[in-house]
Every structure is written in structure tokens, then in C-alpha cells.
N, C-alpha and C positions, 0 to 999 in steps of 0.2 A: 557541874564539875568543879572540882576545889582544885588550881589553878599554885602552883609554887613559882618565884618570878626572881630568881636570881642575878643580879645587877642591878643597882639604883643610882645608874650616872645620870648622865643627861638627857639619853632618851629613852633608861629603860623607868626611869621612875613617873615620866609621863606616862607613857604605854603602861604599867601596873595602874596607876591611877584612872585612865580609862575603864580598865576593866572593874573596879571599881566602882565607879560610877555606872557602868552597866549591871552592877546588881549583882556582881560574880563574886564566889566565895577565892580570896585572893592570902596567899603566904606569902611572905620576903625575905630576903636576906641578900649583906652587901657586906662590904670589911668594914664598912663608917654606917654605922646605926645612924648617924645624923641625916644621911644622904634616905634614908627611906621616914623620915619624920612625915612627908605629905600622906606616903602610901598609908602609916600609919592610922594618920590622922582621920584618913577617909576610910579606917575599917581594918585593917589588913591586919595581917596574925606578923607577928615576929618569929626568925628562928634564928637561933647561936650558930649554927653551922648549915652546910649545903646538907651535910648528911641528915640533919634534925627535918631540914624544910623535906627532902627526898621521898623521906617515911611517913611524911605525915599528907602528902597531896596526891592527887590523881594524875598529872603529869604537871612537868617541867617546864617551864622557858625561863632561857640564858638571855643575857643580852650583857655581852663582855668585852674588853678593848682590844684584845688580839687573839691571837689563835694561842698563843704561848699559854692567856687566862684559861681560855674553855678548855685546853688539855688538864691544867692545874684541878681547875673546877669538879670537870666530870670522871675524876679520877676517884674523887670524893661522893660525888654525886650517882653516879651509875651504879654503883655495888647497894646502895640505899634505896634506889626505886625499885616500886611494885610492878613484878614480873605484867608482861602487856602494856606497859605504862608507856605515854608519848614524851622524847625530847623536842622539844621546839626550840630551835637554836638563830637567836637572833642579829648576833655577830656575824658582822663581813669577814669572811674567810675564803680561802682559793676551794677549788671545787675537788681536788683533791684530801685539802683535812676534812673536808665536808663527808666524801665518802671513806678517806678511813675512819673518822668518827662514827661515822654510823655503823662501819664494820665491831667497833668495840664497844658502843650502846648492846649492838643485837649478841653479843656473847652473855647480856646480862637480862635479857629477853626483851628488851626495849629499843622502841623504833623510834626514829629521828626524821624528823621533819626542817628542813634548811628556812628561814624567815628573814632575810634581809631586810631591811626598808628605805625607803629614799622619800626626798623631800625637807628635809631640815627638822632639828626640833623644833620648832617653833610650830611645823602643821602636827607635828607625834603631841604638842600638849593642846592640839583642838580635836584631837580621835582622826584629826585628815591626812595623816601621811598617807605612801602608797606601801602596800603589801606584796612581795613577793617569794611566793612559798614554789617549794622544792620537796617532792616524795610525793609518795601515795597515795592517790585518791581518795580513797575513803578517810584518810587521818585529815585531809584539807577541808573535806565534808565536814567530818565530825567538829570543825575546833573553827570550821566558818564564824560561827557565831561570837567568838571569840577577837576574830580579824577582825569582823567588821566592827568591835568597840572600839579598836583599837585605832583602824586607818579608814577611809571613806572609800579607797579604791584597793581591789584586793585581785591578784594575781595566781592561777596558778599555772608555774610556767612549764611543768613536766616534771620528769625522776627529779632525784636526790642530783645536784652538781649544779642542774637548770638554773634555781638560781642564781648561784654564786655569780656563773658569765654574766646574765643580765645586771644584775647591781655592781659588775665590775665596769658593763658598758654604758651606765648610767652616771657613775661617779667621773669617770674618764671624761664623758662630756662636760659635765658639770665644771672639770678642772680646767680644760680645754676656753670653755664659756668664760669664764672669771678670767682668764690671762686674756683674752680679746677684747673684752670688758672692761678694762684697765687699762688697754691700748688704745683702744675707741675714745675713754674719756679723759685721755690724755689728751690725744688731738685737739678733741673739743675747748680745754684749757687753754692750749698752746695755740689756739686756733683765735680766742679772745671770743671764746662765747661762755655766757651763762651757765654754769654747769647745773643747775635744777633743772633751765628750762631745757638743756640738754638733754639730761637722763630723761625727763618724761616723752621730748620728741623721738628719743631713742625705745621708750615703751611703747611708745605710738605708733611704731615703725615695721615693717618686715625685719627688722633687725633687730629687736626683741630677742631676749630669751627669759626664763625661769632666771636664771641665775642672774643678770643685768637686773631683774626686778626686786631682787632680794638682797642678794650680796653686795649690790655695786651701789645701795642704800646704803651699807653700815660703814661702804668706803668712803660716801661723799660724806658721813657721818665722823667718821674719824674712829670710830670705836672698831672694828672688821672683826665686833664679834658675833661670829655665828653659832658658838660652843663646837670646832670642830676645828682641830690641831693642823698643823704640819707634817707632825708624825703620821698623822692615818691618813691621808690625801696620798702622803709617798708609798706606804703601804699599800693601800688601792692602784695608785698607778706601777709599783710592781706586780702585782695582780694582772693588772692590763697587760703589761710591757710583757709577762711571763703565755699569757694566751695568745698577743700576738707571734710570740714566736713558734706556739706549739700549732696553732691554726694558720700559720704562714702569710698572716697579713702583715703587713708593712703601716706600721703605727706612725707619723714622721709628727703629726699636730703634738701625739698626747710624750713623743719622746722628749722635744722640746720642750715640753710643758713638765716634764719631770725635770726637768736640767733647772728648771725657774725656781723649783719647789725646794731643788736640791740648794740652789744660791738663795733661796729666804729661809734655809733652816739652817746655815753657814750664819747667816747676816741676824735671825732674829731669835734662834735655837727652835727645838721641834716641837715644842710647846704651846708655842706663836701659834693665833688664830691662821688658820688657812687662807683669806683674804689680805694677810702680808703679804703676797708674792705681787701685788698692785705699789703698793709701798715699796720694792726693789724700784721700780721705774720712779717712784716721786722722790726718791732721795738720787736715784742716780741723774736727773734731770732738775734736783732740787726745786723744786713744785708741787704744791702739794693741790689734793682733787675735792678740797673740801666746800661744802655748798649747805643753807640754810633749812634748815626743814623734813631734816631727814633722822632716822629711828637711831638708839644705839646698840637695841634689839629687836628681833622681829618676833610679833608677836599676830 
């Protein structure tokens, strides 16, 4: 299958280069040619427009910064594919654009498959992130082979919406994780222990997480860059904040943890890597969490 792969940010131009390196026939296109130089490089066709890549591949995957792009996008995109054609839509979105988007794919005979992923770039440029697809069984089938260049663990979680929730209830932790993470090795600081040999008896511990393993790296690093904003962390936790209210659960961890997100995109703009809301607590306690030996990216 010839494979169109619109977006070459940060993690969609790892995930195109995957496939890639899996030997798949791969198109691109992104608003900065610069940003698909790798895709290129490793093979891949260029097109001037969404409409150009639409006509000329067998389906689609998006991978866009918010719902406002993938509306812009498939406005352009949808009227250009071939009638039966697959969207694969790799942007976190609420589960409702998910199903009106697919309601205005299918006016133009083409089906939508939802593909969230989780795990950081840094696992999307080894093929290891995790996959979680949304729709039809048989399009999960068919384009399996496709997931698995992409991510090492591959999901599929039910209809069209399925996964939006799970990658909402996956981020949410993740956010949750990093603000405790930040609280934990403060103490430790303030406590006059070693913060390396800290973090690893903290790896070493029932008190572990993903997120302490990776993120709370780039803090003792100084750098807290993981390629992943402020802006879409608050984005994802209105996502949360919007499902707990429609599911009736009582969110109290990830509310406050929006309030943190909300006072480090006041204090550093929305831009700021998402491990800023750690750095709220070291400048308000002026102390900072930094320790010898640690990455300024994870790779």
C-alpha cells in the first residue's frame, strides 16, 4: 500500500520514517518542507499540497497539533481521496471531533480510523511507541502491518471515540505523574540527599513511574525538554476535565494539576516545554533540582 503521511512535527516525521524503513511505499507533506528533510531522505515522495499527496496514495495518515489543523487539513484532503480510501488520524482529539470527523470523511466515501499514541517521541523514533487505534476491525487488520513499523505495542481499543478516552486517560496520568515527581524530588533536595542517587532509589522503588523515569531526567538535567508544550498538556487535560464531567467522575488529582499547568503557561507562555510546571516549585522555593549525569534528551 502507498501510504500519504501528513505532518512532519515531532512525532509525525519519526513515525513516516518508520515506515520507511519498513520498506513501505510512503508520500509527505507538511507547511515547512524542511521538517520532512529525514522522510525525504529515507525515500519518500514530496507533494505541494494535501490535495496533491490525497490523489496520488492509497490512504491517509494525519498526525496534526490540534483539532482546529485536522478540520483545516481534511477540508482539503477529503474531497481528493479515493472513494474506499482509509483516514488514519493520528492527533489527539476529544471523541466527539473524532466522530464528527468521520461523519464528514464518510460523505466522501472514506473511513476513519482514530490513532492516538503515547509514550514520548523519543520511543515514536525507535518504531516503540504504543498504538491506540479506534474503528473497524477490519481497517485495524488491514493497516496492522503498518502499526506495528511504527509502535512495538499496538492496541485496538473498540469503535471510532474508544480511543480518544484512553489517550486522554493516559496523558492525564502522565500529567498527574510529573507534578508528584517534582514534589517527591523536591523533598529529596530539601531533605539534603543526593538527587541522582535519589532519582535512581526512586526507580528502584514501588514508587516508580514511566514518567519519573524519563521526564524527571530532563529535570534533573535542566533542559525539561521532552518536545511537548504546555499548550497541548492543557489541551489534553481539558479533554480529561470535559469526560469527567460527562462520565460523572470527580477528577480532584488531574484538576489541580490543570491549575499547575495553568500557573506555568502564566509564568513561562504555552510554548514552555511541559516539564516547566516542576520549575514553578524551584523558583517558588528558589532551589533548583539539578543533578550530574543526566540526558538533555531522551533518546
Amino acid at each position: 500500500m502507498h501510504y500519504g503521511y501528513i505532518g512532519q512535527g515531532n512525532l509525525g516525521a519519526n513515525c513516516a520514517a518508520c515506515l520507511l524503513r519498513a520498506g513501505m511505499d510512503v508520500t509527505v507533506t507538511d507547511i515547512n518542507k524542511e521538517a520532512a528533510a529525514e522522510a525525504i531522505a529515507l525515500g519518500a515522495k514530496w507533494a505541494d499540497s494535501q490535495a496533491e499527496l490525497a490523489a496520488s496514495v492509497d490512504h491517509v495518515i494525519t498526525c496534526l497539533p490540534s483539532p482546529a489543523v485536522s478540520k483545516v487539513v481534511s477540508a482539503e484532503m477529503l474531497p481528493a481521496m479515493r472513494a474506499d480510501a482509509h483516514w488514519i488520524e493520528m492527533s489527539t482529539l476529544g471523541r466527539e471531533e473524532v466522530l464528527a470527523f468521520a461523519k464528514t470523511a464518510s460523505i466522501h466515501d472514506v473511513r476513519m480510523m482514530e490513532l492516538p499514541v503515547t509514550g514520548g517521541v523519543h520511543l515514536a523514533a525507535q518504531g516503540n511507541i504504543t498504538m491506540l487505534a479506534g474503528g473497524d476491525k477490519d481497517m485495524f487488520d488491514m493497516h496492522l502491518p503498518a502499526l506495528q513499523a511504527m509502535g512495538n505495542q499496538v492496541f485496538h481499543m473498540g469503535p471510532l471515540g474508544s480511543a480518544s478516552i484512553i489517550k486522554v486517560i493516559t496523558n492525564m496520568l502522565a500529567f498527574i505523574h510529573l507534578k508528584a515527581c517534582g514534589e517527591a524530588l523536591m523533598l529529596a533536595k530539601r531533605g539534603g540527599l543526593d538527587l541522582g542517587q535519589a532519582w535512581h532509589a526512586i526507580k528502584a522503588s514501588s514508587g516508580t513511574s514511566f514518567v519519573h523515569e524519563t521526564e524527571g531526567a530532563l529535570v534533573l538535567n535542566g533542559s525539561y525538554d521532552v518536545a511537548f508544550n504546555i499548550d497541548l498538556a492543557l489541551k489534553d487535560l481539558g479533554f480529561a476535565m470535559g469526560f469527567g464531567r460527562e462520565f460523572e467522575v470527580p477528577l480532584e488529582l488531574a484538576a489541580v494539576t490543570e491549575q499547575t499547568y495553568l500557573a506555568a503557561r502564566a509564568a513561562y507562555g504555552g510554548d514552555a516545554e511541559s516539564p516547566m510546571i516542576v520549575k514553578l516549585l524551584e523558583d517558588l522555593l528558589d532551589t533548583d533540582l539539578r543533578a550530574e549525569g543526566f540526558p538533555a534528551r531522551l533518546t
